[in-house]
C-alpha positions in Angstrom: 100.0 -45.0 -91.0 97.4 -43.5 -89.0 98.0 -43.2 -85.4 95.4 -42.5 -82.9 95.4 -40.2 -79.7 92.4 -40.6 -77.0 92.4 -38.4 -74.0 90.0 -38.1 -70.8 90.1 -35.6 -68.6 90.0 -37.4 -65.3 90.9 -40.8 -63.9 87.0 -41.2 -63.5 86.4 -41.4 -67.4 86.5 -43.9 -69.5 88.2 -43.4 -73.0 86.6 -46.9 -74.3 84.3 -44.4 -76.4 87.3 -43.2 -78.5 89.6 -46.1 -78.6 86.4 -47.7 -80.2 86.4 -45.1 -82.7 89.8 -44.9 -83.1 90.0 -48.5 -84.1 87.3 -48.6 -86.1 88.6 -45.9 -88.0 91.9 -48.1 -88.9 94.6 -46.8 -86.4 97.3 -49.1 -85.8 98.4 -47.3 -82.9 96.2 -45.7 -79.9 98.2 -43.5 -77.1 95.4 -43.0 -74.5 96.0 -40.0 -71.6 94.6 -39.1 -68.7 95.3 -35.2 -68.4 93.4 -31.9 -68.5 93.6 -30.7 -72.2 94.1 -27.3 -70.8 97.5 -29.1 -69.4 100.3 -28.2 -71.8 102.7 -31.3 -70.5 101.0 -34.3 -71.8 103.3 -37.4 -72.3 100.6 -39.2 -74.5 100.4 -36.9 -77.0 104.4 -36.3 -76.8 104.7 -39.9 -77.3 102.5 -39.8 -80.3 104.1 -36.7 -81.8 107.5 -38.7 -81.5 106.0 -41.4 -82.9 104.8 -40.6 -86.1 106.4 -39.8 -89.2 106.0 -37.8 -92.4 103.1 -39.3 -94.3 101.5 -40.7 -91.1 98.2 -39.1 -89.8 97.5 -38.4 -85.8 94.0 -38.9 -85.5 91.6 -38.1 -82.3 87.7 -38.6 -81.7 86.9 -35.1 -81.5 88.9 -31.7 -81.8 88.5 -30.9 -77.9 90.7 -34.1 -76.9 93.7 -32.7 -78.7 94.1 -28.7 -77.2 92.0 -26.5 -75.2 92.7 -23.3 -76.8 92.7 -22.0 -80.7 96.9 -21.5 -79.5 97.4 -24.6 -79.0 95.5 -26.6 -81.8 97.0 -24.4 -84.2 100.5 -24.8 -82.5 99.9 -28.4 -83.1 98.2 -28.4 -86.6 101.8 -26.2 -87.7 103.7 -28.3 -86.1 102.4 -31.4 -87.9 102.0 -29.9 -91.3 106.1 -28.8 -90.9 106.5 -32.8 -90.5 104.3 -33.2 -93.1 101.9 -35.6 -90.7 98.5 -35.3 -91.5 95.4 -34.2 -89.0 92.2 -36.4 -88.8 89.1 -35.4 -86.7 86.2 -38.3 -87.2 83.9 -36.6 -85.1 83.5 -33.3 -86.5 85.3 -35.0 -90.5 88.1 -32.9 -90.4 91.6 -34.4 -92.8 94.1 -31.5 -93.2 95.3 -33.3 -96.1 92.8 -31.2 -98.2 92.3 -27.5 -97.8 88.6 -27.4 -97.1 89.7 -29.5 -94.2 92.3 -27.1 -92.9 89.6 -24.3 -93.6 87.4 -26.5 -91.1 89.8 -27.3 -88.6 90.4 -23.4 -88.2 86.7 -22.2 -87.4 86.1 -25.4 -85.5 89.2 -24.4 -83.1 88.3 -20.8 -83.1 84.1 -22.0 -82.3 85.5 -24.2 -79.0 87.9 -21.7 -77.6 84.8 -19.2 -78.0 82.6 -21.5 -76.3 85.2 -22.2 -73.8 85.7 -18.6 -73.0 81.7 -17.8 -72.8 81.2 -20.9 -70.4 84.5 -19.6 -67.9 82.7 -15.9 -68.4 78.9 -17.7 -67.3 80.3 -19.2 -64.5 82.6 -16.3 -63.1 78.8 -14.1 -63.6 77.6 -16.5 -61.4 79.7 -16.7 -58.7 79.9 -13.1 -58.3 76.2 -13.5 -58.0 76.3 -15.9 -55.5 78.5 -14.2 -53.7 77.1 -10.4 -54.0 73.8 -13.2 -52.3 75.6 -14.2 -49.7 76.4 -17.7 -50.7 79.8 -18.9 -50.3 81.3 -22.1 -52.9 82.4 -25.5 -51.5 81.5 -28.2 -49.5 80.1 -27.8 -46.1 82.3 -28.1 -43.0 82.7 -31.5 -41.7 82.1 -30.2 -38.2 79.4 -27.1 -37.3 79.6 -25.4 -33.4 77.2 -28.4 -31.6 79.8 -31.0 -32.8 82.9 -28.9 -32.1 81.3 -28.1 -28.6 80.7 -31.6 -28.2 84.0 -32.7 -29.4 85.7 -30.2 -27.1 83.8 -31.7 -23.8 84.5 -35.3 -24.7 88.2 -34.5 -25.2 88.1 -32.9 -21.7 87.7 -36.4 -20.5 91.1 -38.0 -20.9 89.7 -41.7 -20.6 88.0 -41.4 -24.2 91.1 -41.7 -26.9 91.0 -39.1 -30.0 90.2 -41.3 -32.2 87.3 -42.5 -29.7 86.2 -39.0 -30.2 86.3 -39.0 -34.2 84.6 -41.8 -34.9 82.0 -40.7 -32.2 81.5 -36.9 -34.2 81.9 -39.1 -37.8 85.1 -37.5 -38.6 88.8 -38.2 -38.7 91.2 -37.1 -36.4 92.9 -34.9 -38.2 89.8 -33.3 -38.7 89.4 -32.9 -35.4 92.9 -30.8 -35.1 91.7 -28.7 -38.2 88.8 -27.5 -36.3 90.1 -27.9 -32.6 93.9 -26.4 -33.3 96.5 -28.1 -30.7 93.6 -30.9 -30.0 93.5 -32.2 -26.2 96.3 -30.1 -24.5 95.0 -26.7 -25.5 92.0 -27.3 -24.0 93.2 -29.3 -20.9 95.7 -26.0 -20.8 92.5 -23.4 -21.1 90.5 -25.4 -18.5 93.8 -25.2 -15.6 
């Protein structure tokens, strides 16, 4: 029996792609995650593992949606060979039934943690770069100085409600106390 196992990364993606794939390539069975695949608790995949049986074979879309790391694909691939379940990769024509396919499914695994490892090395380069420029990483603060000093006047006025004041600057109110700590009473307190 071949059982299938799709898995996106985010609750933004769409595993339609693979299940398509999956179904076309005769599984009777699709678990479909949404979970990191550097993530090492994944009920999905623990369900599917549970599931099959010796003579079965899991089979994903591509290599990456099963394990993040050359550790864990291999943890995986020893852990189904024990079982005797077989690994099937339609993407990149891997079956572990057959040697060459084992022999495949090790320097594929070993390839994608390398490329892994030089795209986390790239981007650590760069932000050290950034940084060394004096750029700094993340989204811009919701509120600069002129709204923070307009904020701060309005509030002086206790006729104008906080949230009066939020919508007025665009922000929430809670944003509000992030950037004007103890909100209305510190600043009546300051001004007395």
């Amino acid at each position: 029996m071949l059982i299938g196992y799709a898995r996106v990364s985010t609750r933004d993606q769409n595993p339609a792609l693979q299940l398509e794939a999956l179904s076309a390539a005769g599984c009777e069975k699709i678990f479909t995650e949404r979970a990191s695949g550097a993530q090492r608790d994944r009920p999905e995949l623990r369900a599917a593992l549970e599931f099959l049986r010796a003579g079965d074979a899991l089979v994903v879309w591509k290599l990456d949606r099963l394990a993040r790391s050359v550790r864990q694909l291999v943890e995986t691939a020893e852990l189904l060979q024990t079982r005797e379940i077989g690994l099937k990769v339609i993407t990149q024509a891997i079956d572990t039934a057959s040697p060459s396919g084992r022999l495949t499914f090790h320097l594929l695994a070993a390839i994608a943690e390398f490329e892994r490892e030089l795209t986390l090395e790239r981007t650590h380069a760069g932000l050290l770069q950034a940084r060394a420029l004096g750029r700094r990483g993340g989204r811009k603060p919701a509120m600069g100085e002129p709204e923070i000093r307009r904020a701060k006047a309005m509030l002086l006025d206790s006729s104008i409600t906080v949230e009066e004041v939020a919508r007025q600057i665009g922000v929430q109110p809670s944003t509000l106390y992030r950037h004007i700590p103890g909100g209305r009473s510190s600043l009546l307190e300051r001004a007395a």
